[in-house]
C-alpha positions as CSV (number, residue, x, y, z in Angstrom):
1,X,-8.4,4.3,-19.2
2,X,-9.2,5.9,-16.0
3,X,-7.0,8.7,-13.7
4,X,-6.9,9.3,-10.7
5,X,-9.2,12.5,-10.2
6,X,-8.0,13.6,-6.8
7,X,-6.8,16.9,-5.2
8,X,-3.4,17.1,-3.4
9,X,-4.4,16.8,0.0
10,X,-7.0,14.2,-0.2
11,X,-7.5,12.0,2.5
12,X,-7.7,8.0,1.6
13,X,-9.1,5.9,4.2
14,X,-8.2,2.4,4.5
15,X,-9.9,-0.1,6.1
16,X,-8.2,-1.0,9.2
17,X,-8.6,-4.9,11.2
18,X,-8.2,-5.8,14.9
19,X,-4.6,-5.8,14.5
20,X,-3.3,-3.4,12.4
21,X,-3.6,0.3,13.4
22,X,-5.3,2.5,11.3
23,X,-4.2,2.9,7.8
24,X,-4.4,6.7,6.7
25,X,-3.0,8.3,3.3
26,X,-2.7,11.9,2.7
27,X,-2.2,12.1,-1.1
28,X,0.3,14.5,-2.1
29,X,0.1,16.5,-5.8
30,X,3.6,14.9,-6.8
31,X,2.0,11.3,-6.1
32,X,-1.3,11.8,-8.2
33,X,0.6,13.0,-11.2
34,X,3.1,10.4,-11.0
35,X,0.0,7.5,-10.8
36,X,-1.3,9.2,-13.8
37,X,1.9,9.3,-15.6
38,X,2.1,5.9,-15.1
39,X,-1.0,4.7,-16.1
40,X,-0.8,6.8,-19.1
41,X,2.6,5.4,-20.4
42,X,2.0,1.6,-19.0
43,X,4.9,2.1,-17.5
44,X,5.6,0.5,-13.8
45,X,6.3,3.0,-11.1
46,X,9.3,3.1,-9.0
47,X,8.5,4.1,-5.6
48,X,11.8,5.1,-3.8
49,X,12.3,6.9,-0.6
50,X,13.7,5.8,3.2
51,X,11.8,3.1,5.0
52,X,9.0,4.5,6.5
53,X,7.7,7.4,4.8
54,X,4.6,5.4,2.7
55,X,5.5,4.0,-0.1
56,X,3.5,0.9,0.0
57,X,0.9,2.7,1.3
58,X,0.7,4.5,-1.4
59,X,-0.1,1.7,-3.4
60,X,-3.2,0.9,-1.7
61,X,-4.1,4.3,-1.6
62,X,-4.3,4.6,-5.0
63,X,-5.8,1.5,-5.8
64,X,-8.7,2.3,-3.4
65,X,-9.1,5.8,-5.2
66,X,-9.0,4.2,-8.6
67,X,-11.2,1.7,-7.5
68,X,-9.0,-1.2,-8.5
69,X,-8.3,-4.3,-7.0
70,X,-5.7,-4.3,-5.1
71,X,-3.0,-6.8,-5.0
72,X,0.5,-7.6,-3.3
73,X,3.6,-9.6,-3.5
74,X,6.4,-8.6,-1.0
75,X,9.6,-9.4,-2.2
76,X,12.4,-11.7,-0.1
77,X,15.8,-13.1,-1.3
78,X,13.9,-16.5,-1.8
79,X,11.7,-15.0,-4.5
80,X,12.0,-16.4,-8.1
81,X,10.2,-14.2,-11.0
82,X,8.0,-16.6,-11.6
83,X,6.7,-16.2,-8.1
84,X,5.1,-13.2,-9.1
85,X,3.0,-15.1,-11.6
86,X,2.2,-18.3,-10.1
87,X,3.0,-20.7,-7.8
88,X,3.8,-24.3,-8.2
89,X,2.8,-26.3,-5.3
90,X,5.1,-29.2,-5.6
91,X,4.3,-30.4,-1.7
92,X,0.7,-30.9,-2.4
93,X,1.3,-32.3,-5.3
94,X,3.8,-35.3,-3.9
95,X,1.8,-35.6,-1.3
96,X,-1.5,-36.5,-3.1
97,X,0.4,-38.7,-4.9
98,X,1.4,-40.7,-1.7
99,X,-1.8,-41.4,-0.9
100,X,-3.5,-42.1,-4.5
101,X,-0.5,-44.9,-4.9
102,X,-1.5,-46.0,-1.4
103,X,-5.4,-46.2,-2.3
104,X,-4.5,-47.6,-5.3
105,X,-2.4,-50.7,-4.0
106,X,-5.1,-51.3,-1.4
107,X,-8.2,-51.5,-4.3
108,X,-6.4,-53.6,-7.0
109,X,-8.9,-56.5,-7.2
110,X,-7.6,-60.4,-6.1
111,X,-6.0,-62.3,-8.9
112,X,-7.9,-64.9,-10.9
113,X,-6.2,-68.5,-10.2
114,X,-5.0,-68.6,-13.8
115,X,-1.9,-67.1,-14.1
116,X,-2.8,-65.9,-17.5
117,X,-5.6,-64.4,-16.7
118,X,-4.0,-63.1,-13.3
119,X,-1.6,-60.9,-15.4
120,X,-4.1,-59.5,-17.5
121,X,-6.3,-58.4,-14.8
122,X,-3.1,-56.7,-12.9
123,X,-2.6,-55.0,-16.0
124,X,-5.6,-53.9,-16.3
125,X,-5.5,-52.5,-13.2
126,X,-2.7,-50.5,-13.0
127,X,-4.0,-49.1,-16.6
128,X,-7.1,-47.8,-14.8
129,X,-5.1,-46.9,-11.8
130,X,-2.3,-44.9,-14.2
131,X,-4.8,-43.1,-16.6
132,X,-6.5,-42.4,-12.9
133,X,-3.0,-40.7,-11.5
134,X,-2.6,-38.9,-14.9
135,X,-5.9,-36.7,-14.5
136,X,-5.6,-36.1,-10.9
137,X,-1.9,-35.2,-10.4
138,X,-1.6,-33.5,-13.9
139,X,0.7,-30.6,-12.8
140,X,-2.0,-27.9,-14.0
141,X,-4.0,-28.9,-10.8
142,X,-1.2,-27.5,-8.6
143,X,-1.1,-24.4,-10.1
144,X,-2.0,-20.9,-7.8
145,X,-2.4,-17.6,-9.3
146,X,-0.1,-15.0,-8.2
147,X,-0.8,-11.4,-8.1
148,X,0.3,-10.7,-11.9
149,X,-2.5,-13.4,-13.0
150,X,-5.1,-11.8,-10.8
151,X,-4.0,-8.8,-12.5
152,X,-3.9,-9.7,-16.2
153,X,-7.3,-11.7,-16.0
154,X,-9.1,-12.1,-13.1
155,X,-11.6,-14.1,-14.5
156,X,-9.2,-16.8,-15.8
157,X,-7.5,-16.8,-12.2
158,X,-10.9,-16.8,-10.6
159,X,-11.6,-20.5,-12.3
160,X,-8.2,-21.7,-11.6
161,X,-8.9,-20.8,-7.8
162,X,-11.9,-22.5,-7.7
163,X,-10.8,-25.5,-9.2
164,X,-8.1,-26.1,-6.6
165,X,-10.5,-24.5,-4.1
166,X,-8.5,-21.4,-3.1
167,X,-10.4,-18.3,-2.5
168,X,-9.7,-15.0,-4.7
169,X,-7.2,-12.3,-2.9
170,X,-9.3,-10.4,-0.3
171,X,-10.6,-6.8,-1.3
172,X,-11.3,-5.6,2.2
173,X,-10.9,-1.7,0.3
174,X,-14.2,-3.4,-2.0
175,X,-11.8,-3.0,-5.5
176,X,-13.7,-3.4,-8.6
177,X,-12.1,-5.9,-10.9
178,X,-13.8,-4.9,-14.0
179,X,-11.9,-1.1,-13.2
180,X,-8.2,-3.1,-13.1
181,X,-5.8,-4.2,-11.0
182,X,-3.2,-2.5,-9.1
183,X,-0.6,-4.7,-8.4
184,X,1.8,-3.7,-5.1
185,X,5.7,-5.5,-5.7
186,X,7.0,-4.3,-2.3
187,X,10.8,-4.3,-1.5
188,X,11.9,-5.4,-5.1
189,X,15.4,-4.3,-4.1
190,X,15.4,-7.7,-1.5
191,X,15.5,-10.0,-4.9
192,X,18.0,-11.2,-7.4
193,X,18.4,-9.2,-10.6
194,X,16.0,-11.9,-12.2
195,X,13.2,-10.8,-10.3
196,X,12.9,-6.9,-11.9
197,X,14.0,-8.5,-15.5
198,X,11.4,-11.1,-15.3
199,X,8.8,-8.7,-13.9
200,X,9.1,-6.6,-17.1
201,X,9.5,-9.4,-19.4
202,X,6.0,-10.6,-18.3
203,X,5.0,-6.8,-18.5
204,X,6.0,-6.1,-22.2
205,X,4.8,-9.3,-23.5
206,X,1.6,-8.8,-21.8
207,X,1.3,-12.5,-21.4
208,X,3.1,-15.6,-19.9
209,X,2.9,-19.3,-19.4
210,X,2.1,-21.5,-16.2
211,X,4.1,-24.6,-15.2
212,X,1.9,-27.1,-16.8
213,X,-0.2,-25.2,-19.2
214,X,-0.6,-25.5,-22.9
215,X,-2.3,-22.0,-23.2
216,X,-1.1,-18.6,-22.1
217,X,-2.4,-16.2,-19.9
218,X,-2.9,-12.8,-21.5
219,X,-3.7,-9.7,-19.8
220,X,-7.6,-8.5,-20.6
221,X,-9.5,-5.6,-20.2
222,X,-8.2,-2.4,-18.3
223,X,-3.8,-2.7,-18.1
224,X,-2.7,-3.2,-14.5
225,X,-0.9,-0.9,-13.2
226,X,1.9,-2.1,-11.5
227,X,4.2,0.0,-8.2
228,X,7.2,-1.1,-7.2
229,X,8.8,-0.1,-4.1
230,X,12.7,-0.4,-3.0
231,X,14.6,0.6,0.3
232,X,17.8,0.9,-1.8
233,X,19.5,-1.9,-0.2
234,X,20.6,-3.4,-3.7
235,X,21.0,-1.5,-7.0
236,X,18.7,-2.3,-9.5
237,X,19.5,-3.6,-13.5
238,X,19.7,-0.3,-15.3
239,X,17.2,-1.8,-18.1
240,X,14.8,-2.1,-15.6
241,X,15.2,1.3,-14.2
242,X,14.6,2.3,-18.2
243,X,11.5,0.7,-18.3
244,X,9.7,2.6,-15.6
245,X,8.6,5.9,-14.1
246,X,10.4,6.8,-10.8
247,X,8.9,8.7,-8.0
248,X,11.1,9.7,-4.6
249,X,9.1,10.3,-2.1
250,X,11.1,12.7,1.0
251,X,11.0,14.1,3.7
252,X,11.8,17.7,4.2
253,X,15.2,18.7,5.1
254,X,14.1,22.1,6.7
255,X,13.0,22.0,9.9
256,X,9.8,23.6,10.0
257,X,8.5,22.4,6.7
258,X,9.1,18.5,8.2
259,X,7.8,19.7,11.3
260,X,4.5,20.9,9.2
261,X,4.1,17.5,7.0
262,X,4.5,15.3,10.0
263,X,1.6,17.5,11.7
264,X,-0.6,17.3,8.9
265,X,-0.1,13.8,9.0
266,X,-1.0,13.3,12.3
267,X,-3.8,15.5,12.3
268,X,-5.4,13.0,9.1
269,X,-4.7,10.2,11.1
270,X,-5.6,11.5,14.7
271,X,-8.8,14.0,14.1
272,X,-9.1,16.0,17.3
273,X,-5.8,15.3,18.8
274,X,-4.1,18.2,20.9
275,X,-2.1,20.3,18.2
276,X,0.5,21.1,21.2
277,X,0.8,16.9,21.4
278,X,1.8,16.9,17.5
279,X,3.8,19.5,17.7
280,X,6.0,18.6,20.7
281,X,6.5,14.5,19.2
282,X,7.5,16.4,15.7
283,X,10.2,18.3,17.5
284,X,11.3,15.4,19.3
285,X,11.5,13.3,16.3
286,X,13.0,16.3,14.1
287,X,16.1,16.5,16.7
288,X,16.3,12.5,17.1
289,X,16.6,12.6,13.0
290,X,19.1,15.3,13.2
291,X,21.2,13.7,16.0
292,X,21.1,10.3,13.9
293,X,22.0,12.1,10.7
294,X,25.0,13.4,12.2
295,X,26.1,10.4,13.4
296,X,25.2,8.5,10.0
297,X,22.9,6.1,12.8
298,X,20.3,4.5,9.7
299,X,17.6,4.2,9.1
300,X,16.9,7.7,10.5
301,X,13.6,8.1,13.0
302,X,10.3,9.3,10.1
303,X,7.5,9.7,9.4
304,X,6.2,5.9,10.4
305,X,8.3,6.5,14.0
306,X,6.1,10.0,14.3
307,X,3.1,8.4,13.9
308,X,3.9,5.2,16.1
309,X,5.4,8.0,19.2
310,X,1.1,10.5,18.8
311,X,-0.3,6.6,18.3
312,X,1.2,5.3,21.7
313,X,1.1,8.4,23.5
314,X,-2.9,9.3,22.4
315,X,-3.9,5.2,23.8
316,X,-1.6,5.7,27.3
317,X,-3.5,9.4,27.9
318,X,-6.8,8.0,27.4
319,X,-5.9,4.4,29.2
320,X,-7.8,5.8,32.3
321,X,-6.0,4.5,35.6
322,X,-3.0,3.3,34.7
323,X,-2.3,7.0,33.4
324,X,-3.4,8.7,36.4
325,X,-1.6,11.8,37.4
326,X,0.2,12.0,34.1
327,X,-0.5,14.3,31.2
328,X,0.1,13.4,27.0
329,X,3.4,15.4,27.7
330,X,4.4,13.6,30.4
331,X,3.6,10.1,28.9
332,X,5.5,11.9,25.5
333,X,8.4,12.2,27.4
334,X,8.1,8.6,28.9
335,X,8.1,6.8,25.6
336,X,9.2,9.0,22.6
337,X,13.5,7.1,23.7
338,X,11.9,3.7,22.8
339,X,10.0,5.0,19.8
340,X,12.6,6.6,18.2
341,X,16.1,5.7,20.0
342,X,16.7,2.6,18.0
343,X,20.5,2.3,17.9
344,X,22.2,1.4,20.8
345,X,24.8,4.7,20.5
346,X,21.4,6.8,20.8
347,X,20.7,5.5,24.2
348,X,22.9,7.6,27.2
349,X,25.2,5.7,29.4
350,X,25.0,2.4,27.2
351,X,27.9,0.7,25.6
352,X,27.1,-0.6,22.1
353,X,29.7,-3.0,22.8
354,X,27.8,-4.5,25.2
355,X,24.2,-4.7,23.4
């Protein structure tokens, strides 16, 4: 079993694409020892905290320092347990039977004149034709790996994948699937109470069964670790909450420490960028949270709004000109209402009423 050897403080890069900003993760000394816990007691880990604040980047960010593959499954109300282990494509499945019964009809061969011989060739025909249907619709052929299968045997997925010609789960962060598996179940808190129960279920017997298979899947090689992450919008079973490590993740309640974290943040994400810029968004985002506390206005302006308000005002400075005349402060003050003013209370002079 390998830990994650890493210093509070450490900066994980994630690769980025053309249309998701830059992905940055600043690991903090409480997150490293709670990844290790959890990998050492093969135990899931509950990620809890406000939206927001990096709990499913976390994930990746420690899947990319353990070298693991890294997987994902977000969570909805429509999500059945089983969805976190496979997926039965039924559509495919009646579709491709439309067609091989309309191929079918279309090749059975003319009928001798002898009636006798007629129904004996029909016969045949459809025996060839229904042996035919059995091989190509069996239900194992519609079977897709979910992220639990990738992460209990990667290999054994891989052939499955192949053999409906699906691709394995992209590893833009170049995961090694021979160090593991880290499996990402964001927003569990979005699903019946089915979903956690037959997450751990799957977990403690370290195996289940596909739709369709005669064989089990078993998990091989390195344990996945598995991080679960919930916005606290539904409780969750109390067995489940037995059955794993918890981590909350928060933001500082004093003023100046918040005001530090979100400027470290910044700084990891935005290398060279005007400390006098941070500072001045962390104040205004500090007194929007305050404001919004107060008035019990959620989810409060964080950590992801901070970032969003130095993003947007570092792009507009250095737009060229469109920005002319106007400084970062200036532009700061232009867009930090629709960065962080959310609620329609927060804005001056409107009525909620009428929103």
């Amino acid at each position: 079993m390998s830990y994650l050897y890493a210093k509070p403080g450490t900066i994980v890069r994630l690769t980025g694409s053309a249309t998701v900003p830059e992905q940055v993760h600043v690991l903090a000394a409480e997150e490293i020892d709670a990844v290790n816990a959890a990998l050492a007691a093969r135990r899931p880990l509950l990620v809890r905290g406000e939206p927001g604040i990096g709990k499913s980047q976390l994930a990746r960010a420690a899947a990319k320092a353990l070298g693991r593959v890294f997987l994902s499954q977000v969570v909805d109300s429509r999500t059945e347990s089983r969805d976190l282990l496979w997926h039965f494509d039924a559509v495919a499945r009646l579709a491709d039977a439309q067609i091989f019964g309309a191929l079918g009809a279309f090749g059975v061969r003319r009928a001798p004149p002898d009636p006798v011989q007629a129904a004996d060739a029909c016969a045949a025909d459809w025996q060839v034709l229904e042996a035919a249907a059995r091989v190509r619709l069996a239900v194992s052929r519609y079977v897709q790996p979910r992220a639990l299968w990738w992460a209990f045997d990667w290999s054994g997925a891989l052939v499955q994948a192949h053999a409906l010609g699906i691709e394995s789960p992209p590893q833009p962060d170049e995961g090694d699937p021979d160090k593991g598996a880290l499996v990402l179940i964001d927003e569990i808190d979005k699903a019946e109470s089915d979903v956690p129960n037959g997450l751990l279920e799957a977990l403690g017997a370290g195996s289940f069964t596909p739709f369709g298979r005669q064989t089990p899947v078993t998990a091989v090689g390195e344990p996945p670790l598995v991080v679960i992450t919930t916005n606290e919008e539904r409780t969750l079973p109390d067995a489940f909450l037995r059955r794993c490590l918890v981590l909350h993740l928060r933001l500082p309640r004093e003023r100046e420490r918040l005001i530090d974290q979100l400027m470290g943040r910044a700084a990891a994400h935005f290398p060279g960028a005007d400390p006098e810029i941070l500072r001045r968004a962390a104040d205004l985002l500090v007194e929007d949270r305050e404001i919004a506390r107060r008035e019990h206005w959620l989810p409060l302006p964080g950590q992801a709004e901070y970032l969003d308000l130095v993003r947007a005002v570092l792009a507009l400075a250095g737009a060229g000109p469109g920005a002319a005349g106007l400084t970062a402060a200036d532009i700061l003050d232009q867009v930090a209402g629709f960065v962080l003013r959310k609620h329609p209370e927060s804005v001056a002079g409107v009525d909620p009423e009428e929103t």
